[in-house]
C-alpha positions in Angstrom: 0.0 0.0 0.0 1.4 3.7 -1.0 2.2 5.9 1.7 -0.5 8.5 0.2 -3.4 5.8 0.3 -1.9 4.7 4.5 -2.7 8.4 5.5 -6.0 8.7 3.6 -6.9 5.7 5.3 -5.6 7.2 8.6 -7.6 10.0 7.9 -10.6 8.3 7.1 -10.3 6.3 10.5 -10.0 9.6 12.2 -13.0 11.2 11.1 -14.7 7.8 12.2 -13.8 8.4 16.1 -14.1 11.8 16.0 -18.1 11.7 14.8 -17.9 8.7 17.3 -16.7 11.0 20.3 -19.0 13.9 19.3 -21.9 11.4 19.5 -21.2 10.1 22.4 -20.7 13.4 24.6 -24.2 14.6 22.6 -26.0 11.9 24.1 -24.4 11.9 27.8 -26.8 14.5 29.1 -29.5 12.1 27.9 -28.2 9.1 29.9 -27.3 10.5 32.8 -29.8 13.9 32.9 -29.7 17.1 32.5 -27.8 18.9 35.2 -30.0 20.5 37.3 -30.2 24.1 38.1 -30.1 25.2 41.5 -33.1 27.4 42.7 -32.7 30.4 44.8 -36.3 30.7 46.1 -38.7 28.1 48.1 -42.0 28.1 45.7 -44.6 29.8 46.7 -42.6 32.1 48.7 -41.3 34.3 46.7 -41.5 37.1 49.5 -38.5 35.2 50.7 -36.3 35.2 47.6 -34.4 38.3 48.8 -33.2 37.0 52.0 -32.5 33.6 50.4 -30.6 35.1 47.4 -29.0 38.1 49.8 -27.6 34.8 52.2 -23.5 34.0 52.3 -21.4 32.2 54.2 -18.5 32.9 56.4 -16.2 33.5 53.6 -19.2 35.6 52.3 -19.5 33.2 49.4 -23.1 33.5 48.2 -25.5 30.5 49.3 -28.0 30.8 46.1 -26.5 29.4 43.1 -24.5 26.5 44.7 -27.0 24.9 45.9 -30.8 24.3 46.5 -32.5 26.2 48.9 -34.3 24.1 51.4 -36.4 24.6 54.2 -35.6 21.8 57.0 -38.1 20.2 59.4 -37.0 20.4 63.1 -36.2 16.7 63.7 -33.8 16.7 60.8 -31.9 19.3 62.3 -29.7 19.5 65.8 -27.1 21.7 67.4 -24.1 19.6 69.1 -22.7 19.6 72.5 -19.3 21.2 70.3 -21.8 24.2 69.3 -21.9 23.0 65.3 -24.8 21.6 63.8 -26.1 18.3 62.2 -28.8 18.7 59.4 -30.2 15.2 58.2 -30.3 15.1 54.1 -32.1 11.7 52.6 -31.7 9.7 55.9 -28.1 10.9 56.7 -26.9 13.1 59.3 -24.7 15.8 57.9 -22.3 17.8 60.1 -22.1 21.7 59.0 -18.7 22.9 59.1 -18.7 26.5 61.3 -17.7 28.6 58.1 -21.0 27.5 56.4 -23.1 29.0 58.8 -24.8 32.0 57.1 -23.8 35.7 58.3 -27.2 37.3 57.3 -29.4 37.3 60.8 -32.9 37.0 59.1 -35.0 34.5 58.5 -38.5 35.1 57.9 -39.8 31.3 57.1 -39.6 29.6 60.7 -37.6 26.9 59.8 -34.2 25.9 59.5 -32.2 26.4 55.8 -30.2 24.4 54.0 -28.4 25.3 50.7 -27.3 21.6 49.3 -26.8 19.7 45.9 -26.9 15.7 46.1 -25.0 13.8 43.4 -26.0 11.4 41.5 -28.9 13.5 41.2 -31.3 10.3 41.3 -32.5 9.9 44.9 -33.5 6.0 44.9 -29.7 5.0 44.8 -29.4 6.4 48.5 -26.2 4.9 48.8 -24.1 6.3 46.5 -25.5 9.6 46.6 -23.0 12.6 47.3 -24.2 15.9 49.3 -22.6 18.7 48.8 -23.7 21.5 51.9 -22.7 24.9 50.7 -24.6 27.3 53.1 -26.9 26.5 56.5 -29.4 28.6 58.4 -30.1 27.4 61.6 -33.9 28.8 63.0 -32.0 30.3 66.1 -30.7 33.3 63.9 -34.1 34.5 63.1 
């Protein structure tokens, strides 16, 4: 074979992976979802999007756009004997390092906040779910 019709050839193959690759990383949203975006409001309370949006953390990091706000029931949230808190996301106590305590003192919703993404993003594989905490709210600081 002539060295002209080896690199055609090459070339050819090339092409071939490449479209390969392409299709592959088009369709990878579609297997594994679309990413989901975070929200910066509970709905149906929009009166409380400014103090969710206007929320940071000790290193005055914004809490909205990390992660989802969520309001938290008082049993799946507790204060330690060390002074940190615990917040329980999908069955799992969580411990909420000091620095993502929120510096903002309101909260008007009467509950506890939490500022989270889980990952995988499917919630009936509880086990090898990630959480993420970015920001937390405890009630006290309203």
């Amino acid at each position: 074979m002539s060295d002209a019709r080896k690199l055609q050839t090459a070339h050819v193959s090339v092409r071939k992976w490449v479209r390969i690759l392409v299709v592959l990383l088009g369709a990878t949203p579609t297997w594994f979802g679309l990413p989901k975006l975070a929200t910066a409001h509970v709905p149906g309370h929009e009166e409380w999007n400014d103090v969710l949006v206007g929320s940071t953390n000790q290193f005055r990091a914004p809490c909205c756009g990390l992660g989802d706000a969520r309001l938290v029931e008082f049993d799946d949230w507790r204060s330690t004997k060390s002074g940190s808190y615990e917040v329980r996301i999908l069955g799992r106590w969580h411990r909420i390092e000091p620095w993502k305590i929120t510096t903002n003192e309101a909260n008007p919703t009467g509950k506890a906040i939490v500022w989270y993404v889980a990952e995988p993003r499917w919630e009936s594989d509880i086990e090898s779910i990630h959480v993420q905490i970015y920001c937390f709210k405890p009630l006290d600081t309203y």
